[in-house]
N, C-alpha and C positions, 0 to 999 in steps of 0.2 A: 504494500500500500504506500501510503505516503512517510515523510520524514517522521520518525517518531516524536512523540509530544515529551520535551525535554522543559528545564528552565523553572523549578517548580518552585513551593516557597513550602515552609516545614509547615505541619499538621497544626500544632498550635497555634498558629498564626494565622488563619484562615482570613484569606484577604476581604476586604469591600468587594461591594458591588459596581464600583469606580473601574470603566476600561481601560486599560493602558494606552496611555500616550507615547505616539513614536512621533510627535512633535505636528508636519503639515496632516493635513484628512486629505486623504486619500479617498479619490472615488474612480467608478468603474466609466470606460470610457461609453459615449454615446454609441459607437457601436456594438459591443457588449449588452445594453440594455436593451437594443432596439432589436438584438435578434433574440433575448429572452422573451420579447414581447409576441415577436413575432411565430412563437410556436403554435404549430396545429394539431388537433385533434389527432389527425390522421396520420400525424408526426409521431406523435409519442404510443400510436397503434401498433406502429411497426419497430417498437421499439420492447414491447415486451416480447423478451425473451433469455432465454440462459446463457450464456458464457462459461466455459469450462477451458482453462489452459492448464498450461504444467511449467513450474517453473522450473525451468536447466540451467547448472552451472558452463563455464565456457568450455568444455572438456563434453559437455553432454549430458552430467550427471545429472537424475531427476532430484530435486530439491526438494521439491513441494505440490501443493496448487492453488490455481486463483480461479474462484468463481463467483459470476457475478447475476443476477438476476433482478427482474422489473416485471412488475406489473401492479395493474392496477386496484385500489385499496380505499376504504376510507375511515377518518380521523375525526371522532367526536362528529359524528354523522357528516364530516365533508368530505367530498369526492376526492380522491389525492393519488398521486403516483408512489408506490413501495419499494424504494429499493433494500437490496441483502449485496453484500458483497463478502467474501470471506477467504482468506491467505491462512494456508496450516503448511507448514517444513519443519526443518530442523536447520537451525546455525551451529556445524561445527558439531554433529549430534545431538544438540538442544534443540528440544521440540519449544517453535515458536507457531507465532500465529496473528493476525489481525482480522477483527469482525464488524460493519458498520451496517448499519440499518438506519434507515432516512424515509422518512415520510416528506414529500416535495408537493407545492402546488405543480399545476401543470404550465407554467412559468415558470417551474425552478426554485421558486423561496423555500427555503426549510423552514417546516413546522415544526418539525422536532429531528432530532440525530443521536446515538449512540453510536459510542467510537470505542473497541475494545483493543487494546492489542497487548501481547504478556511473552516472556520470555522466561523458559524456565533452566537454570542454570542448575548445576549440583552445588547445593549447599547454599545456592544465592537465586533467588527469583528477582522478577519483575515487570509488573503489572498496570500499565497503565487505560483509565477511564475517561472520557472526555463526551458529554451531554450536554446539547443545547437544546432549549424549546422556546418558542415564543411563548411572552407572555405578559399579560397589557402593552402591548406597543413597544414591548423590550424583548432582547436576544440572551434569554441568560444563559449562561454555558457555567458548568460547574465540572472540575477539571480534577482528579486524583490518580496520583503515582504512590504506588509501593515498592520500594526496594528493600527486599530481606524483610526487617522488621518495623523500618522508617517508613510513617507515609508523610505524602506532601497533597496539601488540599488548594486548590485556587478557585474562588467564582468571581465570574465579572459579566456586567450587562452592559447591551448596547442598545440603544433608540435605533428600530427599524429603520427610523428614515435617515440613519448614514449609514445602513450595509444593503443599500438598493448594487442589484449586481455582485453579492454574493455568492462564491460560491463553495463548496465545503469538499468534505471528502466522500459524501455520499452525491452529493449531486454533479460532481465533478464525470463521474461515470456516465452518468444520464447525458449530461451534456456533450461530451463526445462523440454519443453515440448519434443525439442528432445530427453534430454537426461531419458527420461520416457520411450520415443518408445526405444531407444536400452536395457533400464533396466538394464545398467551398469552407474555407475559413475567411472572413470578412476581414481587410486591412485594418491596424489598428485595434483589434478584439483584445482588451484589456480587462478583467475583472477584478474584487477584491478578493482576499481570501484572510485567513487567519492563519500566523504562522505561528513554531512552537510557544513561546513565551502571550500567545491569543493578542498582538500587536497586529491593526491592517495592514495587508500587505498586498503587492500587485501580482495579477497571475495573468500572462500573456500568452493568447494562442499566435500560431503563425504556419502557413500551410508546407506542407513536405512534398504534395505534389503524388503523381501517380507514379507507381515502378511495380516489377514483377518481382514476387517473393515465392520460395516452397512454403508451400502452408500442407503438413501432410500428404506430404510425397506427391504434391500439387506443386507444379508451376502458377498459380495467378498473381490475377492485378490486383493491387493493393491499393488505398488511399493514406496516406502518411500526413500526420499533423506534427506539432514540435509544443510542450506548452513548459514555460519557464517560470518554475515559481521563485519570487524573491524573497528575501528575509530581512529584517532590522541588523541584524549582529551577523549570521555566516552570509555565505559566498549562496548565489542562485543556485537550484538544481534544475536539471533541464531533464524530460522526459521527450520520447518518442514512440506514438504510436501508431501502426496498419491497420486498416479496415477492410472487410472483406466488401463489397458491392453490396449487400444487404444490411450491413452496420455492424455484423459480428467482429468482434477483438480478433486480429490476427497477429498480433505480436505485442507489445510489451517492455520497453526497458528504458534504465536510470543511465543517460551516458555517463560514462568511466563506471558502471559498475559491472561484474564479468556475469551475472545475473542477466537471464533473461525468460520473462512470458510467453508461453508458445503455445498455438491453437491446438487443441487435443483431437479434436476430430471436425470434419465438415458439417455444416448444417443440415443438407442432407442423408450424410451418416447416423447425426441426434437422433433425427425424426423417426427414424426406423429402429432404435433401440437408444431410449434414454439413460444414461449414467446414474445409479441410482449415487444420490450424495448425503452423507451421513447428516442430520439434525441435532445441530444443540439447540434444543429449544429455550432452554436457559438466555442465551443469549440472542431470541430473536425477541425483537419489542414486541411486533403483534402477537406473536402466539402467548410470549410472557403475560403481557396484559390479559390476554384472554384467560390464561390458569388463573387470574389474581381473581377476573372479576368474577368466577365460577366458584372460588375458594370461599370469596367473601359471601355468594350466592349460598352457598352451604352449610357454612355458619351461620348465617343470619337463621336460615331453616330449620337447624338443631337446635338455638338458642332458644326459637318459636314453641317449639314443640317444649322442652324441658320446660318453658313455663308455663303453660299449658297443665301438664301434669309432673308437678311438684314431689307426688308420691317416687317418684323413679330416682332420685337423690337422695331420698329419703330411704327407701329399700336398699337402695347401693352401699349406703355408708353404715347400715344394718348389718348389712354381710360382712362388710371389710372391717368391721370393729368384733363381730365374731369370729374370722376367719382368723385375725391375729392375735384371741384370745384364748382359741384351741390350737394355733398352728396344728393340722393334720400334716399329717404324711402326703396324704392320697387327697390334691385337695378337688381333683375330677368328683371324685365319691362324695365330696363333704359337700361342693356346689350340689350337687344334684339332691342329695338329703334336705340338706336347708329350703331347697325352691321348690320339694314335694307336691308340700302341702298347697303349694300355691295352686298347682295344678286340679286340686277338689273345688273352685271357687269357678269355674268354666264345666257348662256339660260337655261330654265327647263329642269329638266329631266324627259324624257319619261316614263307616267304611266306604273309602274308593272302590268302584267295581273295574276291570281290566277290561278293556276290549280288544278285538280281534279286528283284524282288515282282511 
């Protein structure tokens, strides 16, 4: 995924809701907003769909993999595009990994994002969080790192109306993949983004033009962009990525790094047998949300009923203060003794007859 979220401030210190100043305001350039505006329906139609690469070291080795998927969802009953995007390898035989999930308008604004990524070391981990949601007309992002046994907590908010042309790490993905389908990048396409330390920062696209790539023992055409993200404090990192004619990810990589993203299979290969791809559901927002609001659904339902009828507490705590007043051996035998008599307080029920077919 992207540069890790570094720059943190210690736990006790849990900053303001005051954004960091990197001094001028920084805004996204006019053509950046006018093509988020200009997204269509029919645009982001052809854009759900799955990604599955494999990341290779320069030698070949499989590392890992990246996959990304889109589609469409909604957020406190509004309509919204869902993206999942998710990176599992090993660095150096440490199992690492990054997971983002982004609820977007169909514009591009993030409504909300979770950002996971953790590295696990022997003897030293490390774990970083980063969430933002809108809310009243503010961007709050609340940001935690854990190393070993330290964490580090940051939140900060920003008024909507200086992160117009935002883009993040979830919609960053979406956004490419439009601008694959139209096979132009627009001069000038400048946007904002947030770098480690959540200071704005400039992210520029700029076109790479058509050439022929192997994509799976394919020769095809490819569409290539270049997009440079800047920072306050380190040096630019620059990415470059192929697209397939239909928007699918055909490659992937950080220049100077000997890492690279490579398409796992054709679209037409997908279709005919999908990769099935393991679920953390832990770490997807929607599905999480949805265990919460079903948990809290069931508890409220228990809590109904037990006051309702009062006697079932009342019986329980009857047993459990006899039970540890005889400690049995055999406490099968002693439950069933004690709750006997219960059973004379109901007539039988009428024997089931068996039928044939």
């Amino acid at each position: 995924m992207e540069a890790p979220l570094e720059d943190e401030t210690p736990a006790d210190g849990l900053t303001g809701t005051d954004a960091p100043s990197n001094g001028e305001e920084l805004k996204a350039s006019d053509e950046a907003l006018t093509f988020m505006s200009s997204i269509e329906p029919a645009e982001l139609q052809k854009c759900v769909f799955t990604d599955s690469l494999a990341t290779v070291s320069e030698g070949g080795r499989d590392l890992g993999k990246f996959s990304v998927t889109v589609e469409f969802a909604r957020r406190v009953q509004q309509p919204c595009m869902l993206l999942h995007a998710q990176s599992q390898g090993a660095i150096d035989n440490s199992p690492c990994g990054t997971t983002v999930t982004a609820y977007l308008t169909t514009d591009l604004e993030v409504l909300e994002e979770d950002y996971h990524e953790y590295v696990k070391l022997e003897g030293h981990s490390l774990d970083k969080r980063c969430h933002m949601v809108q809310h009243d007309g503010q961007m709050v992002i609340d940001k935690v790192t854990t190393v070993g046994e330290e964490v580090m907590r940051e939140t900060v908010s920003y008024p909507m109306s200086v992160l117009r042309g935002l883009i993040t790490e979830g919609s960053i993905l979406l956004l490419m993949r439009l601008i694959a389908l139209r096979k132009k990048v627009p001069e000038h396409m400048t946007f904002i983004s947030l770098d480690q330390g959540l200071h704005i920062i400039h992210t520029s696209f700029s076109e790479l033009g058509l050439k022929q790539l192997e994509v799976v023992g394919e020769t095809m055409e490819v569409f290539g962009m270049e997009r440079i993200v800047h920072s306050v404090e380190d040096s630019p990192t620059t990415w470059q990525c192929y697209f397939l004619d239909d928007g699918h990810l055909a490659s992937r990589v950080q220049v100077g790094s000997p890492v690279t993203m490579r398409l796992l299979q054709l679209p037409s290969q997908l279709e005919r047998g999908f990769e099935k791809i393991s679920l953390v559901w832990e770490e997807d927002m929607q599905m999480r949300s949805k265990f919460l609001d079903r948990k809290d659904e069931l508890k409220a339902d228990h809590a109904s009923y037990l006051r309702q009828h009062p006697e079932i507490r009342a019986l329980i705590s009857d047993f459990l203060q006899f039970l540890l007043l005889r400690k049995p051996d055999d406490v099968f035998q002693f439950a069933r003794e004690y709750f006997l008599p219960f059973a004379s307080h109901h007539p039988p029920e009428p024997s089931l007859k068996t039928s044939s077919f």
